[in-house]
One Martini backbone bead per residue (centre of mass of N, CA, C, O) as a GRO file, in nm:
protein
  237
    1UNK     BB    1  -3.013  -1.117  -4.363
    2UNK     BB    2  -3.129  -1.048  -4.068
    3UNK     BB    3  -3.168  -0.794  -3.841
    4UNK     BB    4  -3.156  -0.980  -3.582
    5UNK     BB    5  -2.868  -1.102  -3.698
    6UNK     BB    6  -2.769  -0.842  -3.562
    7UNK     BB    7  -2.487  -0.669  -3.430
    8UNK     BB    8  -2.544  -0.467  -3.145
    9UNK     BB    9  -2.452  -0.149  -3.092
   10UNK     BB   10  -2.313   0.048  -2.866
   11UNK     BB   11  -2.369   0.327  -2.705
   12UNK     BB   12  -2.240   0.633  -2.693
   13UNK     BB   13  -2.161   0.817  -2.366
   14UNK     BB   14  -2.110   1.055  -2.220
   15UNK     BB   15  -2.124   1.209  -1.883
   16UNK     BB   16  -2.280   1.451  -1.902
   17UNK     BB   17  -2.545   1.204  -1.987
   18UNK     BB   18  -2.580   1.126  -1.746
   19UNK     BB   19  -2.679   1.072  -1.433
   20UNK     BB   20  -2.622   1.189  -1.198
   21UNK     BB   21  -2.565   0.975  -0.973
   22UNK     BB   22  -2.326   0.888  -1.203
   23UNK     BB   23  -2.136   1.114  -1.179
   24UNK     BB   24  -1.835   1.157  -1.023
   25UNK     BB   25  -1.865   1.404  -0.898
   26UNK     BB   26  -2.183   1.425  -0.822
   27UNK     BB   27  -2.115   1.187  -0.630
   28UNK     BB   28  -1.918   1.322  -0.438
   29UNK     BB   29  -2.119   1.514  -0.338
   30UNK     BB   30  -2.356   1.344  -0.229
   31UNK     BB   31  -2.190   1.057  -0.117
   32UNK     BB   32  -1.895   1.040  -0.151
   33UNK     BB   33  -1.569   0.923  -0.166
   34UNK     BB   34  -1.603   0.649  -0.063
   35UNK     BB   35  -1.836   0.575  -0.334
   36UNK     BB   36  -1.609   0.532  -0.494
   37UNK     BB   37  -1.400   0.413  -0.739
   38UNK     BB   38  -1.126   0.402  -0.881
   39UNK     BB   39  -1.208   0.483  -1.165
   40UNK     BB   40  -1.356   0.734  -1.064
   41UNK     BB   41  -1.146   0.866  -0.977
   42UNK     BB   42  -0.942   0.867  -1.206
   43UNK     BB   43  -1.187   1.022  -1.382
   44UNK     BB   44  -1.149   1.297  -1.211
   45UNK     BB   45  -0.862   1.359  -1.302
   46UNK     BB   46  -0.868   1.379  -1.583
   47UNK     BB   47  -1.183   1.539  -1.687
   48UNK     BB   48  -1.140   1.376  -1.948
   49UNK     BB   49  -1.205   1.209  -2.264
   50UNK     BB   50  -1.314   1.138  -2.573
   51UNK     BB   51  -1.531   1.070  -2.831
   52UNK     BB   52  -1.549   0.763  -2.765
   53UNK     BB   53  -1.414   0.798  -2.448
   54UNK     BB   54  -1.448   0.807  -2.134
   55UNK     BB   55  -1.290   0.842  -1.874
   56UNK     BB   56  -1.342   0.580  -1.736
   57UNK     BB   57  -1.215   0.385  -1.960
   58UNK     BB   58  -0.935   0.496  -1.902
   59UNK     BB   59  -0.945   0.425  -1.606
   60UNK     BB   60  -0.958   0.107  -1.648
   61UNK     BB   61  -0.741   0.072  -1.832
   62UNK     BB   62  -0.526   0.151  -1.665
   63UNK     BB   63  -0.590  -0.079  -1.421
   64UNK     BB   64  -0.544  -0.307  -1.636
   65UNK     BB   65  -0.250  -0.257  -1.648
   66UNK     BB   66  -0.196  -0.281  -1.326
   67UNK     BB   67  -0.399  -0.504  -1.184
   68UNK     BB   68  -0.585  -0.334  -1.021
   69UNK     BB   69  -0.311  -0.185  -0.854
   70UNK     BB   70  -0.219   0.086  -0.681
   71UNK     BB   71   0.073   0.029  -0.680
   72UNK     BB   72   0.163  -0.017  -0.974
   73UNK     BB   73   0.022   0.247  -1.084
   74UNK     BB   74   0.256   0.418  -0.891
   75UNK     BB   75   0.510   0.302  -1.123
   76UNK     BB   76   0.448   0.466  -1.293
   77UNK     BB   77   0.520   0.666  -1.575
   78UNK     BB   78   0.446   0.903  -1.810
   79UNK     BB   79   0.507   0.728  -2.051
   80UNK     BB   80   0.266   0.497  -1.959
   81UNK     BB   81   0.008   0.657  -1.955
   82UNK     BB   82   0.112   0.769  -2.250
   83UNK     BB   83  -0.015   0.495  -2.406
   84UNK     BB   84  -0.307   0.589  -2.372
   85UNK     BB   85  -0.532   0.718  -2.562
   86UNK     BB   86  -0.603   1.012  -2.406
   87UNK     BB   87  -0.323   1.054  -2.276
   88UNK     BB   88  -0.152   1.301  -2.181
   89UNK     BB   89   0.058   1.508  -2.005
   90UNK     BB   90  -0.141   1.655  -1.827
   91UNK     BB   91  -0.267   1.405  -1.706
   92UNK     BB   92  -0.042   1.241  -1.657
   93UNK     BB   93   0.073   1.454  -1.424
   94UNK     BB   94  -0.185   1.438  -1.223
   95UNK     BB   95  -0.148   1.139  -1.154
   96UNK     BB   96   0.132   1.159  -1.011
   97UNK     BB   97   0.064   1.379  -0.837
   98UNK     BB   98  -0.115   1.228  -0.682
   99UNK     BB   99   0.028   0.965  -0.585
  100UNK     BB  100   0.242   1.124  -0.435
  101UNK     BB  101   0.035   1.283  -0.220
  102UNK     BB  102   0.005   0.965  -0.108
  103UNK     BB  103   0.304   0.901  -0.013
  104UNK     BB  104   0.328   1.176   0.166
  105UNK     BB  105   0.098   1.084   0.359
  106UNK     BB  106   0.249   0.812   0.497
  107UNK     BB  107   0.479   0.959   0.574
  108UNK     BB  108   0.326   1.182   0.779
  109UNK     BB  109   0.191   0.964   0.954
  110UNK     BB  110   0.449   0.837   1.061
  111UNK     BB  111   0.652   1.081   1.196
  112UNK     BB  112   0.439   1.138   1.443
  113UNK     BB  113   0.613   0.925   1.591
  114UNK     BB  114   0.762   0.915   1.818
  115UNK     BB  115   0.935   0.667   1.735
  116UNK     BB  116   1.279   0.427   1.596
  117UNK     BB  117   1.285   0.125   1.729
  118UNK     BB  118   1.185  -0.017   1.497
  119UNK     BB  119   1.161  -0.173   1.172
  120UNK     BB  120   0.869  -0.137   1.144
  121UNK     BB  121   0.886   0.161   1.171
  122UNK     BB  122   1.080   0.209   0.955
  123UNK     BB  123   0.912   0.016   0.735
  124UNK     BB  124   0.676   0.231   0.691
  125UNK     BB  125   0.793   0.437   0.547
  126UNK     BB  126   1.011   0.350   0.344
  127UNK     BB  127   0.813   0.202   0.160
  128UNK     BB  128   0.658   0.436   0.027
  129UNK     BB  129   0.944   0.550  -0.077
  130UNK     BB  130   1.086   0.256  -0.242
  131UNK     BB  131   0.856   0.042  -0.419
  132UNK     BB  132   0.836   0.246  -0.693
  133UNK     BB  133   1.129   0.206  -0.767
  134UNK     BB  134   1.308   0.108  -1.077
  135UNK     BB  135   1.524   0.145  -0.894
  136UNK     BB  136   1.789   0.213  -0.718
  137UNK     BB  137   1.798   0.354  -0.366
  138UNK     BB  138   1.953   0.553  -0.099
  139UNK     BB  139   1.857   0.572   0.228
  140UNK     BB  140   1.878   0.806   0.516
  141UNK     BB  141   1.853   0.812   0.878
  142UNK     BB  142   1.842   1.087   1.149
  143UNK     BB  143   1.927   1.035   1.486
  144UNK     BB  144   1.868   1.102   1.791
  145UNK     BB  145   1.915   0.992   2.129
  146UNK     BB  146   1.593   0.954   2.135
  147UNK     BB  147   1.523   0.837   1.781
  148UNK     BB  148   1.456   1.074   1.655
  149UNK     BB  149   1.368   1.234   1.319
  150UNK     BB  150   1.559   1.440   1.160
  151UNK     BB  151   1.614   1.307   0.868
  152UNK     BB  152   1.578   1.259   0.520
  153UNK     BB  153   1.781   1.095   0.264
  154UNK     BB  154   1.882   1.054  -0.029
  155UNK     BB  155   2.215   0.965  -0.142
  156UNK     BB  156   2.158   0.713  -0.431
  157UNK     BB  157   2.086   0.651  -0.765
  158UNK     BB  158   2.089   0.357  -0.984
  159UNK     BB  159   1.983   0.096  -1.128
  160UNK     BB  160   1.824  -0.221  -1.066
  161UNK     BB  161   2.102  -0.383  -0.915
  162UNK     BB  162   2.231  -0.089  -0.855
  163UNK     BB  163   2.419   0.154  -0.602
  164UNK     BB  164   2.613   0.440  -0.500
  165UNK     BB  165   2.809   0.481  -0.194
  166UNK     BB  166   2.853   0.755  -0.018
  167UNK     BB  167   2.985   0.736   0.294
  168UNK     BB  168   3.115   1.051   0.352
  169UNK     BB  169   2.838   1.181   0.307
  170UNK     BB  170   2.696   1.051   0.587
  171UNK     BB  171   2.918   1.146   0.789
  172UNK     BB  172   2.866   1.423   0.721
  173UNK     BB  173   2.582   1.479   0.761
  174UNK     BB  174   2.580   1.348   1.095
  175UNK     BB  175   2.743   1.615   1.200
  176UNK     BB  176   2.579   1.837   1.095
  177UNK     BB  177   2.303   1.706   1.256
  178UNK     BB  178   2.368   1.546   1.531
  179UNK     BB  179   2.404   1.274   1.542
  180UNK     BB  180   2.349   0.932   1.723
  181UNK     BB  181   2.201   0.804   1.427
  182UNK     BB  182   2.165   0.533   1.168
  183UNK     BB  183   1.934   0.434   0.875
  184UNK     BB  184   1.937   0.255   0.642
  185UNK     BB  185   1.879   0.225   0.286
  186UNK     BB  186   1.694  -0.002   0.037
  187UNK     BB  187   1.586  -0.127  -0.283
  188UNK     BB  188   1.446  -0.425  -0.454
  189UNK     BB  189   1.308  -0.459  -0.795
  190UNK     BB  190   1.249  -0.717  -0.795
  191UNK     BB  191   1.140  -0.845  -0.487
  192UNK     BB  192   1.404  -0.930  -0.345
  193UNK     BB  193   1.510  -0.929  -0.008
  194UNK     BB  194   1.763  -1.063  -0.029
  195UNK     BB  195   2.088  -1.010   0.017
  196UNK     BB  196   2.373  -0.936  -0.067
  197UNK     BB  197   2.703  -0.924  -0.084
  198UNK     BB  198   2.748  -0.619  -0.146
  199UNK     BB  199   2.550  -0.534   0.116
  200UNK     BB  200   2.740  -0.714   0.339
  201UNK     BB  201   2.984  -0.497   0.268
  202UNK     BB  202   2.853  -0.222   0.320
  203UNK     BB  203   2.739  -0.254   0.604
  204UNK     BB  204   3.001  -0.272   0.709
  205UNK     BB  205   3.163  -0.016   0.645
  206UNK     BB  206   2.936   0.168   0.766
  207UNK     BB  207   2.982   0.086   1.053
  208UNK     BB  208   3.305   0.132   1.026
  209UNK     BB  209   3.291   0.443   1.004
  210UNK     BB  210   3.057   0.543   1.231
  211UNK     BB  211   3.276   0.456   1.474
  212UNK     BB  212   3.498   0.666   1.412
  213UNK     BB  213   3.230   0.918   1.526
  214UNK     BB  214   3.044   0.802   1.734
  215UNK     BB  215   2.827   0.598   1.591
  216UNK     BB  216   2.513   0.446   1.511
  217UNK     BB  217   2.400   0.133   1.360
  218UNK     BB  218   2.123   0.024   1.353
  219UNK     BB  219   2.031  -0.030   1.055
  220UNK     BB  220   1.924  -0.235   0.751
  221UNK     BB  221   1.672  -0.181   0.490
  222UNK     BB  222   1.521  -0.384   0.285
  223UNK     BB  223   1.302  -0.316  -0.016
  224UNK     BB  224   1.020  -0.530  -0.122
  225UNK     BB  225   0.751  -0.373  -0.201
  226UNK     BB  226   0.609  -0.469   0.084
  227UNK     BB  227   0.858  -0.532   0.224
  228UNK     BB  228   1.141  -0.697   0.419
  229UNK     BB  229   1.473  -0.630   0.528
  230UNK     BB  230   1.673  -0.691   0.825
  231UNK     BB  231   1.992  -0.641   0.971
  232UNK     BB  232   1.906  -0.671   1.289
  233UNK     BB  233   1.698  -0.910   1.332
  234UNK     BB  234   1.930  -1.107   1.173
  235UNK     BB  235   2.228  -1.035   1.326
  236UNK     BB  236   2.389  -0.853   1.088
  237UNK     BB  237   2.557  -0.610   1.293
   0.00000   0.00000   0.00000
């Protein structure tokens, strides 16, 4: 066989070997983290590859198992990180952490605003808390007479396609912060956001409880990955 018909493997280099407007840290100190993409961003948090694969290439990787979706890939478990070879515990914690730290700013962000009194402004909230969980989770949202919230708790947690919630201790909630109102929600991991006979028959319940105690049931909001269904705009309250 002749030489040039054999087939030439590409060099690894390492980034420290880049040149310098090319390694992931020294471009965001030149022109800014706006100018990086996500595989280098997430390249900066691993902080190192392995011996034959750069932190890039490992951040493609991850991004290549969530669909290059950084939605899906806030979904992910540490021990999903840890499945690709060169991602270890310390690494997996940090993109976690990471991550979380995205969603506890858009929580941060919607708080600000004056009052919660459409179903819009409640699931601006809710989405990046409850989008990313792989089970059922029921919270609720704790709001004075004038609407603002007062306090926002997990109630429980449960299965894929359900979890028990425990009424009495959400009326008990409200006496103690001296709620007004209150919004439950919960999320459906299939994405399919109607309602089942069970959730129809649970805000019955919630309903009928919180009136016992002169509070009102503002809404009941399923989160379904990006989306959203309100048992108030569609008069099911």
């Amino acid at each position: 066989m002749n030489e040039t018909d054999k087939s030439v493997q590409p060099v690894y280099k390492s980034i420290k070997h880049w040149a310098e407007d090319e390694k992931p840290r020294e471009k965001m100190i030149m022109k800014g983290q706006s100018t990086l993409s996500d595989a280098e961003l997430i390249a900066i948090l691993l902080g190192s590859g392995t011996p034959k694969r750069s932190a890039i290439d490992l951040a493609r990787e991850l991004l290549s198992i969530a669909k290059n979706d950084l939605n899906i890939l806030s979904r992910c478990s540490l021990k999903d990180f840890q499945q690709i070879k060169g991602i270890g515990i310390a690494k997996a914690v940090t993109l976690a952490a990471a991550l979380e730290i995205g969603r506890r700013r858009q929580m941060s962000e919607v708080k600000k605003k004056d009052k919660i009194v459409t179903s819009q402004t409640a699931a601006s909230l809710l989405i990046p808390m409850l989008r990313d969980k792989p089970h059922e989770v029921f919270c609720v949202f704790y709001l004075n007479n004038a609407s603002f919230l007062i306090h926002h708790e997990m109630i429980s947690s449960g299965g894929v396609t359900a979890t028990v919630v425990d009424i009495k201790m959400i009326l008990k909630n409200a006496i103690q912060l001296l709620a007004s109102t209150i919004i439950v929600a919960h999320n459906h991991p299939s994405g399919n956001k109607k309602p089942s006979q069970s959730d129809i028959e649970l805000t019955k319940k919630i309903k009928q409880g919180v009136l016992a105690i002169d509070l009102k049931l503002v809404d009941h909001i399923i989160v379904a990955d990006d989306s959203y269904f309100s048992f108030a705009d569609e008069g099911m309250l």
